[in-house]
N, CA, C, O and CB atoms as a CASP TS submission, in Angstrom:
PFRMAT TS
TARGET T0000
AUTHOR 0000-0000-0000
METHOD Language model
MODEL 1
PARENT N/A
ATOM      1  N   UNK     1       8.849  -8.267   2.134  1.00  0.00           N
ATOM      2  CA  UNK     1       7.469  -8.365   2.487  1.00  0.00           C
ATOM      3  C   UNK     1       6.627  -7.383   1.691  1.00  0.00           C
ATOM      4  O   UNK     1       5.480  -7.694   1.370  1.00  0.00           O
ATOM      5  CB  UNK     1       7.297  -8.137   3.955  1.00  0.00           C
ATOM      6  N   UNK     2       7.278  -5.926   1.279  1.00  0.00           N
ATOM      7  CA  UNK     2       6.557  -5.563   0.810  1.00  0.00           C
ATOM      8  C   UNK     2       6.884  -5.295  -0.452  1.00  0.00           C
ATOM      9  O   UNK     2       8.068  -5.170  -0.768  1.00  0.00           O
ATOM     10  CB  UNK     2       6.164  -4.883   1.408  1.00  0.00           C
ATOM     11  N   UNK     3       5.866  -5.167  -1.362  1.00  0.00           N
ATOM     12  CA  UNK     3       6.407  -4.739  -3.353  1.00  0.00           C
ATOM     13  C   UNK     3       6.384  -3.620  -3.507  1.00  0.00           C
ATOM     14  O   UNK     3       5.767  -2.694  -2.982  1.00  0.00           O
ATOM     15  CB  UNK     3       5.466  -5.176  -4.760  1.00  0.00           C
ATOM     16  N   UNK     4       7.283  -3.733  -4.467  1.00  0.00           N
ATOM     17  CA  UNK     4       7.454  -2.719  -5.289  1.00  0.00           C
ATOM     18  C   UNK     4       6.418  -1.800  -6.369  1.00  0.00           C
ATOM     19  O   UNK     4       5.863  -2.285  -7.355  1.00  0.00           O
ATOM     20  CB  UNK     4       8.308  -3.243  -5.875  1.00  0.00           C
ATOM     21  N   UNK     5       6.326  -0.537  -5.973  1.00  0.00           N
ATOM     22  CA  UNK     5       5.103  -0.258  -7.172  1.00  0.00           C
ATOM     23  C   UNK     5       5.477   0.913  -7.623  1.00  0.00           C
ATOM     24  O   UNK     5       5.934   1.808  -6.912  1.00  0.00           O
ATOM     25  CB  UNK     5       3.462  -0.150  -6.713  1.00  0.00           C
ATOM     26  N   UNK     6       5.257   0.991  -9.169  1.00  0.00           N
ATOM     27  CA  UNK     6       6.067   1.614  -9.692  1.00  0.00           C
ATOM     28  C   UNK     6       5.049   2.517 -10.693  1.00  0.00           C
ATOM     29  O   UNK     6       4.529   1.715 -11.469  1.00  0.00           O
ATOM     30  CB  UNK     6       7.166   0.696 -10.245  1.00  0.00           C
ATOM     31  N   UNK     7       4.625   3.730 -10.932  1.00  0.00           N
ATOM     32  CA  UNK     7       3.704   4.225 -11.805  1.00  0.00           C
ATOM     33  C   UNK     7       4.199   5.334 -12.588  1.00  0.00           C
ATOM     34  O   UNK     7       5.286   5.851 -12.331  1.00  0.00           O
ATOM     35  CB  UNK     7       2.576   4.579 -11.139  1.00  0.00           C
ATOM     36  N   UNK     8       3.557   5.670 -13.401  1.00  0.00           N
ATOM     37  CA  UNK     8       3.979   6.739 -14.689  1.00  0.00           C
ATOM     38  C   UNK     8       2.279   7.753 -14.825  1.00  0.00           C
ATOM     39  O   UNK     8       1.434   6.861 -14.756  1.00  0.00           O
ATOM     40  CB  UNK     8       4.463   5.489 -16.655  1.00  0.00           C
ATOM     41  N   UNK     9       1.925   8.392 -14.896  1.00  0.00           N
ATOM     42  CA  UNK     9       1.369   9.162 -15.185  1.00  0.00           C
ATOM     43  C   UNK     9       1.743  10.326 -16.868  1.00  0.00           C
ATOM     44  O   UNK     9       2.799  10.897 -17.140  1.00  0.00           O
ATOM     45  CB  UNK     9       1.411   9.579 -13.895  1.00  0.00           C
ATOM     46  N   UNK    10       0.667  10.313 -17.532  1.00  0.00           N
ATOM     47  CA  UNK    10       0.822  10.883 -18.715  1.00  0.00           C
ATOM     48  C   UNK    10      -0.477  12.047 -18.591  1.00  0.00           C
ATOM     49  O   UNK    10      -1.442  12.036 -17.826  1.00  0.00           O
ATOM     50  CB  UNK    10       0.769   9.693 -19.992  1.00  0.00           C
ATOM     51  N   UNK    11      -0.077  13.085 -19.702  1.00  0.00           N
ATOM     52  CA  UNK    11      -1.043  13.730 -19.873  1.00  0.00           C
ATOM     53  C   UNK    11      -1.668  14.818 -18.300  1.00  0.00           C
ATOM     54  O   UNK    11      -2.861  15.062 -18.124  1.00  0.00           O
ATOM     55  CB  UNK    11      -1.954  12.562 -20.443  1.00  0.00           C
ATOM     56  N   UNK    12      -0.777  15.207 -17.548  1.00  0.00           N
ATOM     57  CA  UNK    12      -1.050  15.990 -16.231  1.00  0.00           C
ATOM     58  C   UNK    12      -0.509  17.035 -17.107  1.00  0.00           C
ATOM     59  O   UNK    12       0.214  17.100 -18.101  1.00  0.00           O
ATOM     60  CB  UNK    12      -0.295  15.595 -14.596  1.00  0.00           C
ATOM     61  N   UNK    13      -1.389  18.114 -16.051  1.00  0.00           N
ATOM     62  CA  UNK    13      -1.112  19.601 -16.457  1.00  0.00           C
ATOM     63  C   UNK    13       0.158  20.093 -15.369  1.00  0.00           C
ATOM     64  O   UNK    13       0.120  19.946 -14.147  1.00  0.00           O
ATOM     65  CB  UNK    13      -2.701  20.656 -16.254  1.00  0.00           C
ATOM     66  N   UNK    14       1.095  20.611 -16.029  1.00  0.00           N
ATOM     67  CA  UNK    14       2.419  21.266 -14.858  1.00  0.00           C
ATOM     68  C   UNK    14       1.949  22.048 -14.011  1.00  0.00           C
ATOM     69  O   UNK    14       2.501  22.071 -12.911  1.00  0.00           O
ATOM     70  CB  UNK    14       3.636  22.191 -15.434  1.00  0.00           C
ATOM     71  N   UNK    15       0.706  22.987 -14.276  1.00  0.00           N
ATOM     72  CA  UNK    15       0.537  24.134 -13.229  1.00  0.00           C
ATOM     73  C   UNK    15      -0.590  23.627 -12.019  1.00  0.00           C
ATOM     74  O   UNK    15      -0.779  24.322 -11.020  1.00  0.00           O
ATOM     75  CB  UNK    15      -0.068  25.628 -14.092  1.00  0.00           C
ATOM     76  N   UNK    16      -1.308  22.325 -12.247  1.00  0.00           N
ATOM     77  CA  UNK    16      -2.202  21.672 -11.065  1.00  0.00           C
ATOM     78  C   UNK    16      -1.102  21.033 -10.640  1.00  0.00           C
ATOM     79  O   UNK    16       0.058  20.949 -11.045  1.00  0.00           O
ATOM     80  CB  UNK    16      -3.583  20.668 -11.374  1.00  0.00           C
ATOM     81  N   UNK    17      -2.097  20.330  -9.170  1.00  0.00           N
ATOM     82  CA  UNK    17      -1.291  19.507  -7.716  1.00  0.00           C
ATOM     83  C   UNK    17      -2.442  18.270  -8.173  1.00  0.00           C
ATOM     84  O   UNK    17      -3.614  18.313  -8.549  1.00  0.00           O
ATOM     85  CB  UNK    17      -1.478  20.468  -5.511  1.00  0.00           C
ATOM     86  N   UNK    18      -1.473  17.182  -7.935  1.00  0.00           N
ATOM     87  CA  UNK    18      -2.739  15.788  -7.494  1.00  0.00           C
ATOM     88  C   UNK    18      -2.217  15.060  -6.664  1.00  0.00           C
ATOM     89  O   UNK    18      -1.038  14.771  -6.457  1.00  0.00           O
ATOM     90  CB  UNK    18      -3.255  14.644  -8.653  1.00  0.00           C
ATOM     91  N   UNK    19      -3.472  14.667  -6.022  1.00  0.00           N
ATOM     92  CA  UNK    19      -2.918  13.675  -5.432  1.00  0.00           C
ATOM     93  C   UNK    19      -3.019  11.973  -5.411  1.00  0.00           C
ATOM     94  O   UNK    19      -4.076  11.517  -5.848  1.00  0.00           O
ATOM     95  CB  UNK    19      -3.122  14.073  -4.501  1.00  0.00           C
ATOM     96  N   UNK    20      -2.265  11.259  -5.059  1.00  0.00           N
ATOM     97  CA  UNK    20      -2.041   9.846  -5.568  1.00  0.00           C
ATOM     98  C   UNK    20      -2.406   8.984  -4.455  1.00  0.00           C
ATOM     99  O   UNK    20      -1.611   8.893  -3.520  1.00  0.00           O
ATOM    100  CB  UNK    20      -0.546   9.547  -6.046  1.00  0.00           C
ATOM    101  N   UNK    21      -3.739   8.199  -4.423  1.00  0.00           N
ATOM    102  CA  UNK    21      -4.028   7.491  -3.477  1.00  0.00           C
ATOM    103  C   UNK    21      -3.775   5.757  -3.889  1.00  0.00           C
ATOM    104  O   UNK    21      -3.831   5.363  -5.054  1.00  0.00           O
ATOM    105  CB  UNK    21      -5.457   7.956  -3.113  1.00  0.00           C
ATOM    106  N   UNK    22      -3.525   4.948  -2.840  1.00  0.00           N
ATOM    107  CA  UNK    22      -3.045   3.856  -2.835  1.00  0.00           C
ATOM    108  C   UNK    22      -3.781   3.021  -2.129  1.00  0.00           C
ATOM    109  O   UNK    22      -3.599   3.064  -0.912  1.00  0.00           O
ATOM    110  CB  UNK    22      -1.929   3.886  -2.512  1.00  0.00           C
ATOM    111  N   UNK    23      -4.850   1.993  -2.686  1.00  0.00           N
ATOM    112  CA  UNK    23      -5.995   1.000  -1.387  1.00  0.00           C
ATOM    113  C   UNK    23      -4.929  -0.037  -1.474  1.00  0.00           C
ATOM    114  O   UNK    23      -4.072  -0.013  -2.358  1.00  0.00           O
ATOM    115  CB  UNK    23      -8.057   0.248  -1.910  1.00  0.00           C
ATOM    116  N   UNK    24      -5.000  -1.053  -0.439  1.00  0.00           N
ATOM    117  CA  UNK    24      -3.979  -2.374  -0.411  1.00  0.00           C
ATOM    118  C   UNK    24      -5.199  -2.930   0.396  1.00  0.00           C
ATOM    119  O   UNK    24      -5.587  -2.409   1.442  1.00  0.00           O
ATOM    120  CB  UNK    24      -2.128  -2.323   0.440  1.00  0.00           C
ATOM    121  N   UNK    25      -5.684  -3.867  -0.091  1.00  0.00           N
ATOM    122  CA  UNK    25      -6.927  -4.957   0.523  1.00  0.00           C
ATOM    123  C   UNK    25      -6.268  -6.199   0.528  1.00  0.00           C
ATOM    124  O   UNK    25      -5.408  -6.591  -0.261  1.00  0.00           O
ATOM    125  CB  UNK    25      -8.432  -5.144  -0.450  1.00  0.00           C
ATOM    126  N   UNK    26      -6.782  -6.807   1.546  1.00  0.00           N
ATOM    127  CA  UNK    26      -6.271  -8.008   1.816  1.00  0.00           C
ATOM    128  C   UNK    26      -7.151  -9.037   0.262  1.00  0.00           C
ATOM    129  O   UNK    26      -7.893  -8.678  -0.653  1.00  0.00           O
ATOM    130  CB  UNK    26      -6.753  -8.458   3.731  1.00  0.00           C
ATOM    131  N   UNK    27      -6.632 -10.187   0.609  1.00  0.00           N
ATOM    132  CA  UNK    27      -6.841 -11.262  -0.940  1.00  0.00           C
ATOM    133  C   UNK    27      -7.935 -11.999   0.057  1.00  0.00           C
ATOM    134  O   UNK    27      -9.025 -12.375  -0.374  1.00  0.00           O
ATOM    135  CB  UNK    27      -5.078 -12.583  -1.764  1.00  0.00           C
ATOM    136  N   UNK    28      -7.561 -12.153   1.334  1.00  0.00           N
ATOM    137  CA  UNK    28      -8.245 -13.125   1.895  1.00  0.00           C
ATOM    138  C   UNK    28      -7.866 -13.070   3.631  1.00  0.00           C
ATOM    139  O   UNK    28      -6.976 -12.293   3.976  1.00  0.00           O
ATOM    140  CB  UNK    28      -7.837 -14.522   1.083  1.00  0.00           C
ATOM    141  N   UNK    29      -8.589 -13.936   4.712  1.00  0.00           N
ATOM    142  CA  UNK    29      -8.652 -13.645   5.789  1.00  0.00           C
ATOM    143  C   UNK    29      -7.439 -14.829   6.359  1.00  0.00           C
ATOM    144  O   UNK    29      -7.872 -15.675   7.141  1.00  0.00           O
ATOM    145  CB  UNK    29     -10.184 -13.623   6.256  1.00  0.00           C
ATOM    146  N   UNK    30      -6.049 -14.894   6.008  1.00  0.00           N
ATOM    147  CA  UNK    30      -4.960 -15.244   6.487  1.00  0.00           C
ATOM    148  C   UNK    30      -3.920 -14.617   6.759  1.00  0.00           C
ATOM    149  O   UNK    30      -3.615 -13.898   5.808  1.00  0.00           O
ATOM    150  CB  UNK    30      -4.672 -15.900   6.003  1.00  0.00           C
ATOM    151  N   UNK    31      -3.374 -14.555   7.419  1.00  0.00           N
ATOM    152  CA  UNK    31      -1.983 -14.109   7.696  1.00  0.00           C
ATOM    153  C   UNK    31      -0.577 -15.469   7.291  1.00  0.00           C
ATOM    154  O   UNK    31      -0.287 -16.642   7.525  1.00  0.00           O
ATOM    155  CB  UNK    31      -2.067 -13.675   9.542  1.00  0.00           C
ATOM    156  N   UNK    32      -0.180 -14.471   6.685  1.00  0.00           N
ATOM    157  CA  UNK    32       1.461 -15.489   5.852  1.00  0.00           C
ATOM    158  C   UNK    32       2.387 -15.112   6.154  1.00  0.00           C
ATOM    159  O   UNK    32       2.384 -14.245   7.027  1.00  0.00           O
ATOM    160  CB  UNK    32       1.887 -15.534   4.306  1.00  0.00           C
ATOM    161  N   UNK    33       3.692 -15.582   5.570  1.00  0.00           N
ATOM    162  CA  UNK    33       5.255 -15.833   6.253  1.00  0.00           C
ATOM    163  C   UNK    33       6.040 -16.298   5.563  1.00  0.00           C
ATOM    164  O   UNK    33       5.807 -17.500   5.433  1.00  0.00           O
ATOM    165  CB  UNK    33       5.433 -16.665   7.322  1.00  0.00           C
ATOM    166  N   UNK    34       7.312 -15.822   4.752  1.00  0.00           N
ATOM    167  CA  UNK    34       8.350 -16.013   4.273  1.00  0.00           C
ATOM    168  C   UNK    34       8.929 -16.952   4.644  1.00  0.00           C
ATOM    169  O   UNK    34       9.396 -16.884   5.781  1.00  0.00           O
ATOM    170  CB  UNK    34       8.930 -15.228   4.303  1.00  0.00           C
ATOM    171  N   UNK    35       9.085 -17.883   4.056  1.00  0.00           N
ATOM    172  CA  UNK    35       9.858 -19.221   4.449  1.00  0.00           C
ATOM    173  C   UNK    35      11.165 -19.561   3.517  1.00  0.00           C
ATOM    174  O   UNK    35      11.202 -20.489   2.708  1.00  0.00           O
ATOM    175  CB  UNK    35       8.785 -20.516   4.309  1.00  0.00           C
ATOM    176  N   UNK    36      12.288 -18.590   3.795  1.00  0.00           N
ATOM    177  CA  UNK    36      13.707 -18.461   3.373  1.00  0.00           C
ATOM    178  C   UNK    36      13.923 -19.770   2.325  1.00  0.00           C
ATOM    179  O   UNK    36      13.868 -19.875   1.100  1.00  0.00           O
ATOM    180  CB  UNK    36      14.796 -18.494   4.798  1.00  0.00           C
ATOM    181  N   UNK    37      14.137 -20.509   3.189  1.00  0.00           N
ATOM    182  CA  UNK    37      14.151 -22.209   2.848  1.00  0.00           C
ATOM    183  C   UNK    37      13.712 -22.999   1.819  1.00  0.00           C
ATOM    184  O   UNK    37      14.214 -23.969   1.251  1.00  0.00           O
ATOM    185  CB  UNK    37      13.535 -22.844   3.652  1.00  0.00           C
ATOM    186  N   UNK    38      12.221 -22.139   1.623  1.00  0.00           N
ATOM    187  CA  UNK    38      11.525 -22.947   0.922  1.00  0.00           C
ATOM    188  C   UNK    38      11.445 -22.090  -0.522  1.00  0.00           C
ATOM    189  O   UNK    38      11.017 -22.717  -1.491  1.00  0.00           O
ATOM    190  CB  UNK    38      10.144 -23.317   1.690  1.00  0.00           C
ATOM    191  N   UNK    39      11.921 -20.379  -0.753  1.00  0.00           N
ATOM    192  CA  UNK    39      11.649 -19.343  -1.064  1.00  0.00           C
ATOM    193  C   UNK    39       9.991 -18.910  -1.452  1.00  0.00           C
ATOM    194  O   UNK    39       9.746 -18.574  -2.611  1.00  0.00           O
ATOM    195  CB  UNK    39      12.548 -19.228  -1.962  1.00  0.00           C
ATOM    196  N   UNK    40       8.954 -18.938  -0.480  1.00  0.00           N
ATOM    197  CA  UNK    40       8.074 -19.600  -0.706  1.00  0.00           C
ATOM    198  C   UNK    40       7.594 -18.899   0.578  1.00  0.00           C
ATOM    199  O   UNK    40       8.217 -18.700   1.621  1.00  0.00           O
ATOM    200  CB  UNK    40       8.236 -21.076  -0.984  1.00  0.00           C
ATOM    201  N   UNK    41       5.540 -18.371   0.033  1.00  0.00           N
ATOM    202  CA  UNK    41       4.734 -17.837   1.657  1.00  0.00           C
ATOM    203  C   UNK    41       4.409 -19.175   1.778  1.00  0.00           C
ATOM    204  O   UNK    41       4.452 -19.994   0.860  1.00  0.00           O
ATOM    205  CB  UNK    41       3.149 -16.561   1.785  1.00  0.00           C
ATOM    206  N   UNK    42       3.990 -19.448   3.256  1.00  0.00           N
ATOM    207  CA  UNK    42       2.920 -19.659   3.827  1.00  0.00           C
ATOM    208  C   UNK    42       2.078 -19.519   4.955  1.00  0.00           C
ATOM    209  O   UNK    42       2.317 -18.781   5.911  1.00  0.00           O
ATOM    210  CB  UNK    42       2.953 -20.278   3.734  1.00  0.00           C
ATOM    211  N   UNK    43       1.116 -20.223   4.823  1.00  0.00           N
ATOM    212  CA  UNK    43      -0.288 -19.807   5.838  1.00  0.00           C
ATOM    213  C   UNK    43       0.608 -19.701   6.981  1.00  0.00           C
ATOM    214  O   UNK    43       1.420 -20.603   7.188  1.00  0.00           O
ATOM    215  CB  UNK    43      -1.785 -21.092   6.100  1.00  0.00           C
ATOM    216  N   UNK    44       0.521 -18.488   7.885  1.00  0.00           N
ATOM    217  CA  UNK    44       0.626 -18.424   9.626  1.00  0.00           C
ATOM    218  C   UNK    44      -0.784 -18.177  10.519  1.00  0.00           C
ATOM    219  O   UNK    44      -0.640 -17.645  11.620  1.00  0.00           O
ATOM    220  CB  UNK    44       1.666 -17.037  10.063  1.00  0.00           C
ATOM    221  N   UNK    45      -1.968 -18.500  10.136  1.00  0.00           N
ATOM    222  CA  UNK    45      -2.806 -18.313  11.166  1.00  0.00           C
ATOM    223  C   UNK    45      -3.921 -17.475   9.933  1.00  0.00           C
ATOM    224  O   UNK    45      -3.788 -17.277   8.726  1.00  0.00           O
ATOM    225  CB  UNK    45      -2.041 -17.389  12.706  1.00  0.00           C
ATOM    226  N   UNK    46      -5.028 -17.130  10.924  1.00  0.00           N
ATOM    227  CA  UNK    46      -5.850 -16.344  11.112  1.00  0.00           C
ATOM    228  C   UNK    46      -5.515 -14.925  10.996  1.00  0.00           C
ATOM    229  O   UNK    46      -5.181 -14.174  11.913  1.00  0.00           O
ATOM    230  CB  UNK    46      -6.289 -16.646  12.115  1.00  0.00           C
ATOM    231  N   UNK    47      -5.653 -14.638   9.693  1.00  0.00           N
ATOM    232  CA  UNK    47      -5.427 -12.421   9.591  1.00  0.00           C
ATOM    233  C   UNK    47      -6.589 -11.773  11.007  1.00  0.00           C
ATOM    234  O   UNK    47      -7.588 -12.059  11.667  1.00  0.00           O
ATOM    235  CB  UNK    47      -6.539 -11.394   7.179  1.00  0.00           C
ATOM    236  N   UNK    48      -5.424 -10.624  10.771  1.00  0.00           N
ATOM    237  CA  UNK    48      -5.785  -9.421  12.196  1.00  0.00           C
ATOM    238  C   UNK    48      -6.933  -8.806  11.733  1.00  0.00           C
ATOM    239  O   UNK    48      -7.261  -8.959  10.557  1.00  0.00           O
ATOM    240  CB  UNK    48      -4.534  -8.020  12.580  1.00  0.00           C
ATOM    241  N   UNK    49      -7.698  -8.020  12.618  1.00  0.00           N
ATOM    242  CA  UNK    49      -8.500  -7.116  12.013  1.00  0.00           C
ATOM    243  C   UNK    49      -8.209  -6.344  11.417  1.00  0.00           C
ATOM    244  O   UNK    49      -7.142  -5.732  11.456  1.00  0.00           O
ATOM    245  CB  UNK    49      -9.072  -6.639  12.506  1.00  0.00           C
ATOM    246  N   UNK    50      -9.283  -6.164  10.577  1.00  0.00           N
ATOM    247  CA  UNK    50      -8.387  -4.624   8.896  1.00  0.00           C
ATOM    248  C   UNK    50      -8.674  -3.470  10.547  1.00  0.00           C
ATOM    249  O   UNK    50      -9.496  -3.461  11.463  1.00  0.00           O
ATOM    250  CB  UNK    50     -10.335  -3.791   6.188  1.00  0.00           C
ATOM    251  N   UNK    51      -7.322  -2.552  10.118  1.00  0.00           N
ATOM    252  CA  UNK    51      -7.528  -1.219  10.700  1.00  0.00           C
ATOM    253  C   UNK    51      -8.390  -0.252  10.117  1.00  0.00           C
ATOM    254  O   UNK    51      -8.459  -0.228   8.888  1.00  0.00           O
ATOM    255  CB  UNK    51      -6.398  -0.623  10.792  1.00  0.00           C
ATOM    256  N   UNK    52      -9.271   0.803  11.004  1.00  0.00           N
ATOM    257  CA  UNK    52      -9.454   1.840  10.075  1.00  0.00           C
ATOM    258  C   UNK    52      -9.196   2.217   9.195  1.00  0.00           C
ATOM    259  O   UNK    52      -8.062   1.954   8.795  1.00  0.00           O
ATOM    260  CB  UNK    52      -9.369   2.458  10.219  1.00  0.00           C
ATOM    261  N   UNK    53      -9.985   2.964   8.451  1.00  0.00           N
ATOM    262  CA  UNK    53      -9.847   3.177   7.207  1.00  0.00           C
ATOM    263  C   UNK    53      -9.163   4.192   7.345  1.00  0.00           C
ATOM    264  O   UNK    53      -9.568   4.592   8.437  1.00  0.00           O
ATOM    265  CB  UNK    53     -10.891   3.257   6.430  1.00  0.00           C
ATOM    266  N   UNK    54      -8.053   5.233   6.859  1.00  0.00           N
ATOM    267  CA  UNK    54      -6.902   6.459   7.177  1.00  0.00           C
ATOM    268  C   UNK    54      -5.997   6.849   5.998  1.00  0.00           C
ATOM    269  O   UNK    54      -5.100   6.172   5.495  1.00  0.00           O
ATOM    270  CB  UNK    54      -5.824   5.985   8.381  1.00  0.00           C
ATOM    271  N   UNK    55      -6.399   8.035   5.673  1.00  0.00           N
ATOM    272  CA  UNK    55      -5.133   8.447   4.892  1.00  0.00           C
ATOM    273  C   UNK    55      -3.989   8.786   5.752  1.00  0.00           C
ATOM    274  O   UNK    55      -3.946   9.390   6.823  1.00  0.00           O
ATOM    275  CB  UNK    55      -5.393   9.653   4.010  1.00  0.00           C
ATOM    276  N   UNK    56      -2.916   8.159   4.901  1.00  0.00           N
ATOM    277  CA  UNK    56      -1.498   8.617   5.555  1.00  0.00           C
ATOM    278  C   UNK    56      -0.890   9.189   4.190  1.00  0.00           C
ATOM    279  O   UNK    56      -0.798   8.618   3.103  1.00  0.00           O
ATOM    280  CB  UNK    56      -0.439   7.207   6.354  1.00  0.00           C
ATOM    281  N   UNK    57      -0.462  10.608   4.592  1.00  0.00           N
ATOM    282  CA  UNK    57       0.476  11.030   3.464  1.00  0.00           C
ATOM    283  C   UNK    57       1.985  10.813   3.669  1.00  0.00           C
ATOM    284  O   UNK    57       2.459  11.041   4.782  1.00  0.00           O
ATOM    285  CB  UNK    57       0.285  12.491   3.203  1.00  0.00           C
ATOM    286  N   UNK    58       2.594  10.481   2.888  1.00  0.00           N
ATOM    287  CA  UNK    58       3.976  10.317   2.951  1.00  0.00           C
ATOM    288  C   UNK    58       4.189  11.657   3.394  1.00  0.00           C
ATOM    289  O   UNK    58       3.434  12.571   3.061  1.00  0.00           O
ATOM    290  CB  UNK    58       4.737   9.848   1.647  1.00  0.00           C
ATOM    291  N   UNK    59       5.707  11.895   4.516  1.00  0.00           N
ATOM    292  CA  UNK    59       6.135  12.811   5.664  1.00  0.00           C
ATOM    293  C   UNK    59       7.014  13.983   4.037  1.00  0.00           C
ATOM    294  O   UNK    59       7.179  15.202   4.070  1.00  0.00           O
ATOM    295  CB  UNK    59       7.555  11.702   7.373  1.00  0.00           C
ATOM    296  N   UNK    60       7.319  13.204   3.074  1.00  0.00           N
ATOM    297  CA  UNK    60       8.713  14.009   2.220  1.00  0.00           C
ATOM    298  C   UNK    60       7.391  14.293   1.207  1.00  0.00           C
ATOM    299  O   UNK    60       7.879  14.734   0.167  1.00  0.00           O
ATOM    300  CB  UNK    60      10.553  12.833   1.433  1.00  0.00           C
ATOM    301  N   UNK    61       6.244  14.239   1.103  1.00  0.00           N
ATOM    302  CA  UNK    61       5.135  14.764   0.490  1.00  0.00           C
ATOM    303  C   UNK    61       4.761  16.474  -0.124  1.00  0.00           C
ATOM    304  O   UNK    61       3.927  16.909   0.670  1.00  0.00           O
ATOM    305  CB  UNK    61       4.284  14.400   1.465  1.00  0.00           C
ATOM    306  N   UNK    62       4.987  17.300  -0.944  1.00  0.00           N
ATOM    307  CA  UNK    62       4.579  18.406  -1.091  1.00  0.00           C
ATOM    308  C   UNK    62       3.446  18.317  -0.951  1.00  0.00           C
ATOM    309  O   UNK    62       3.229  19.526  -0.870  1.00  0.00           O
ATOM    310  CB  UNK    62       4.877  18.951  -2.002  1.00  0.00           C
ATOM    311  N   UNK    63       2.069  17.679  -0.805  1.00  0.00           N
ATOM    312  CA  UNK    63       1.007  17.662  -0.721  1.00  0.00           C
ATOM    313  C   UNK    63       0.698  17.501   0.371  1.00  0.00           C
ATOM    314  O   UNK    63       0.837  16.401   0.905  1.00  0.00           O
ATOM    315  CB  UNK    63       0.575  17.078  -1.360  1.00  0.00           C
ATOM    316  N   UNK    64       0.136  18.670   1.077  1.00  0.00           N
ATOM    317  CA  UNK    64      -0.670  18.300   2.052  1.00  0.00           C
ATOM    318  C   UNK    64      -2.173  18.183   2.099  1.00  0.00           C
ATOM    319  O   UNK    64      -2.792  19.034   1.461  1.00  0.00           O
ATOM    320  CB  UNK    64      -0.372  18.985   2.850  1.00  0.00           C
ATOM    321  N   UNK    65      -2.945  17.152   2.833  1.00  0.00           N
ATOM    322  CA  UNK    65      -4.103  16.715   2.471  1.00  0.00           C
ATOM    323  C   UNK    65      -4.888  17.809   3.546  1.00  0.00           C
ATOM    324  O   UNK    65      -4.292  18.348   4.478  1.00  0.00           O
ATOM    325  CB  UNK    65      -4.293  14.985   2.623  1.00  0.00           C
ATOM    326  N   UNK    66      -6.087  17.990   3.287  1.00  0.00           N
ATOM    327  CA  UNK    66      -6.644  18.659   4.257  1.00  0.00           C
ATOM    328  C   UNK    66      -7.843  18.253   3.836  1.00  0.00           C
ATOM    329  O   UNK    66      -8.265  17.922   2.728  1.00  0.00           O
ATOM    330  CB  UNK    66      -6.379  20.074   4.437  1.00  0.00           C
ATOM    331  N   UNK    67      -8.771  18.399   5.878  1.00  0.00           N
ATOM    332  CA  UNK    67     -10.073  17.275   5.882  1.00  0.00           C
ATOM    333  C   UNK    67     -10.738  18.161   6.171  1.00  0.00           C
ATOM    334  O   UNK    67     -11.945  17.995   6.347  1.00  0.00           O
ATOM    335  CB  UNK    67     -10.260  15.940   6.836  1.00  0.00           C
TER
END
């Protein structure tokens, strides 16, 4: 269900911290479903409401975010 994402960064300085943010927006207002069978999505309904908007930092993160 979910992909793979894979990035490289060039040109960072060793002695700064950054941090790496990630948006995932929906394409459109459906909700879909793996259909083994068919290897193949399709439509299941009507998508949920988008949640708040929230940073989550990964828990194994050296970066901690502060608000």
């Amino acid at each position: 269900m979910f992909l793979t994402v894979r990035v490289s960064f060039a040109g960072c300085r060793a002695e700064a911290r950054y941090a790496v943010l990630l948006d995932v927006v929906p394409v459109d207002g459906k909700r879909y479903r793996y259909a083994y069978h068919r290897y193949s999505w399709l439509v299941a309904g009507k998508a949920d409401r988008p949640a708040p908007a929230r940073l989550y930092p990964h828990p194994d993160s050296p970066f901690a975010l502060r608000h």
